[in-house]
N, C-alpha and C positions, 0 to 999 in steps of 0.2 A: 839721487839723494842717498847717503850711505848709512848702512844698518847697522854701525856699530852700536852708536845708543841706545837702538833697542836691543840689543843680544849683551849689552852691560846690561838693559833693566832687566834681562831675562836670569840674567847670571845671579842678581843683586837679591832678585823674590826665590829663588832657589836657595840658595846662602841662608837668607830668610827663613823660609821653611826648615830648614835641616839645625839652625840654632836654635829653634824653638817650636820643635817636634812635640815636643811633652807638656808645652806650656801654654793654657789655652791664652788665646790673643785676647788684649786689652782694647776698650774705643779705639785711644790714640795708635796701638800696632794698625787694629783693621782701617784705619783713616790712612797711614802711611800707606800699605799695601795696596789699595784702593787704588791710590794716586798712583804708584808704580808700574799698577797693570792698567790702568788706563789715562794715557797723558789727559793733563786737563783741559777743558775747553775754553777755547779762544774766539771772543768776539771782535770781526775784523772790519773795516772795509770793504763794501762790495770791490774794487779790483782786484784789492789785496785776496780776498776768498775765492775767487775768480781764479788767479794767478795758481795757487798752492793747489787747488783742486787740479788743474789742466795739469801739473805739474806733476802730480801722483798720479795719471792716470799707468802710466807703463807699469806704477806697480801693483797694479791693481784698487788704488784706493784704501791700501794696505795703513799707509801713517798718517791718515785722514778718520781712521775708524775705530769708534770707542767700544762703548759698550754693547753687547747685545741684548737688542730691546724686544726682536720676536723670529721666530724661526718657522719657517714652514714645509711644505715639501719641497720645493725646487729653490727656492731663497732663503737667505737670511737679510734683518734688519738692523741695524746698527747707528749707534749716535755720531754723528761728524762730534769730530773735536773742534771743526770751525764753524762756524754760525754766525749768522749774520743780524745785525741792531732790528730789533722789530720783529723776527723771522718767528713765524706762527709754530715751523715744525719743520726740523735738519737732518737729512737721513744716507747713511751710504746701503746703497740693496747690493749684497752679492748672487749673482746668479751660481746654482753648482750641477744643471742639467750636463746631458754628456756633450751636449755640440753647444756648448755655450758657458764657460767658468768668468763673465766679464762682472762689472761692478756699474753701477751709476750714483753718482749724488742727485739729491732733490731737497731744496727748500720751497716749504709754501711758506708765499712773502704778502698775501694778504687773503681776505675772504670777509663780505659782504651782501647782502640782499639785496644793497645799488647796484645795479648794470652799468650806472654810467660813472660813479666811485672805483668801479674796478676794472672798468676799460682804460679809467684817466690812469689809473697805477700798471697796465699792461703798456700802453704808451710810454711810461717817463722811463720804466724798467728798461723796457728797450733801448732808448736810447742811451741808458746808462750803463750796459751790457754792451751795445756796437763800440763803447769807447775803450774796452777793458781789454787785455794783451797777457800776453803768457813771455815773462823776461827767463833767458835762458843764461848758461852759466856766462860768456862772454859779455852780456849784458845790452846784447840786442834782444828785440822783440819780435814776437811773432803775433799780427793783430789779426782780430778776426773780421769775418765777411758775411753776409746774410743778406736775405729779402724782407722786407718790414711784411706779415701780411695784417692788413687792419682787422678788425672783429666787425663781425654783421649782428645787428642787433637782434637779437632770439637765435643766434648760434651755439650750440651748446658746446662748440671744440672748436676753441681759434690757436695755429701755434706759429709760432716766427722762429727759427730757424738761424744760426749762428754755427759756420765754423775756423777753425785755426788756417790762414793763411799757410799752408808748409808742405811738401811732399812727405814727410818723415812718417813713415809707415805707421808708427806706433801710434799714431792720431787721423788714421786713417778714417776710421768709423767713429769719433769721436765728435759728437754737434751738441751744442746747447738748444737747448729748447726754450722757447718763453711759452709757457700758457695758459690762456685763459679758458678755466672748465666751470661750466654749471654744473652743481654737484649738491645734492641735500638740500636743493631751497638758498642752495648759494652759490654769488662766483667768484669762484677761487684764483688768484693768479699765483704761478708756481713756475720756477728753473728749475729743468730736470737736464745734467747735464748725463750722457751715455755714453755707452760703445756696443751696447748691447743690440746684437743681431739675430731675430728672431731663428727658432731651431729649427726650420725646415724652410731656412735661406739656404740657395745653391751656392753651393762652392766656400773657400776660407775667408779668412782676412781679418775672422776675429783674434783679440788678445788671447792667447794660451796660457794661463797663469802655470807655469811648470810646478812654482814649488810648493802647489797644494798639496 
């Protein structure tokens, strides 16, 4: 995916700045600027969101990520610019410890005090997730592969497991996650898609994001 469009928006909010230095900004300027520095959000298709997420991972999840919504000491949080119909809550996490700079998306896609309202929606997700594909520039696909695991009733951590059919290194540690969590008196079903490899995993293989 090529970064000229965003090194034009970068060029466009500097330009910006520098012609009206002296002039404090009106609604309408900060509405435009707004939009400039963070593309707007797009509600897709689960494959289509599927698709553009797998698709950014090489760069980080860099033109997937809006605004930031909270920062802590080893992470940041940030708004997907994609989001999906229904999605409770869209998030890209960047890691910036020293043995780990990766990123993940996560939407929570439902949440309930039925157990069996929210196992039916870990079920259908799944199967609507094993059908979805990463199309690359030629226009083939790369589908993915997983184990279905069922939930056991009073487990508080069920997850199914999804990944990219392909050698290509760059999706090496790269799975989808489906899961169903008991959480607050409720259970949550939630795609957390990764690469993130805990810090005191032996040996590489994680993403190195260079141009931090």
């Amino acid at each position: 995916m090529s970064m000229k469009p965003y090194l034009s928006l970068t060029a466009a909010v500097l330009a910006f700045f520098s012609v009206h230095a002296q002039t404090p900004l009106n609604h309408e300027d900060s509405a435009v600027l707004a939009e400039a520095v963070y593309p707007p959000t797009r509600t897709l298709a689960l494959p289509q969101v599927i698709d553009a997420v797998l698709q950014d991972f090489p760069n980080n999840l860099r033109h997937i990520s809006g605004e930031l919504v909270m920062a802590e000491g080893e992470f940041e949080n940030y708004a997907s610019v994609l989001i999906l119909p229904d999605v409770q809550d869209c998030i890209v996490t960047r890691w910036h410890s020293k043995r780990d700079t990766t990123a993940s998306w996560q939407a929570k896609m439902f949440s309930s005090d039925d157990y069996d309202a929210a196992e039916k929606q870990y079920r259908r997700l799944y199967t609507q997730l094993k059908a979805c594909h990463m199309t690359l520039a030629d226009s083939s696909m790369i589908l993915l592969e997983g184990d279905w695991k069922p939930a056991k009733d009073g487990a508080a951590f069920t997850t199914s497991t999804l990944r990219l059919k392909t050698d290509d290194w760059r999706y090496r540690e790269v799975k989808i996650d489906l899961e169903l969590i008991y959480q607050l008196a409720d259970w949550a079903v939630q795609i957390n898609i990764v690469s993130k490899r805990p810090d005191d995993a032996v040996g590489g293989g994680t993403f190195v994001d260079s141009d931090r």
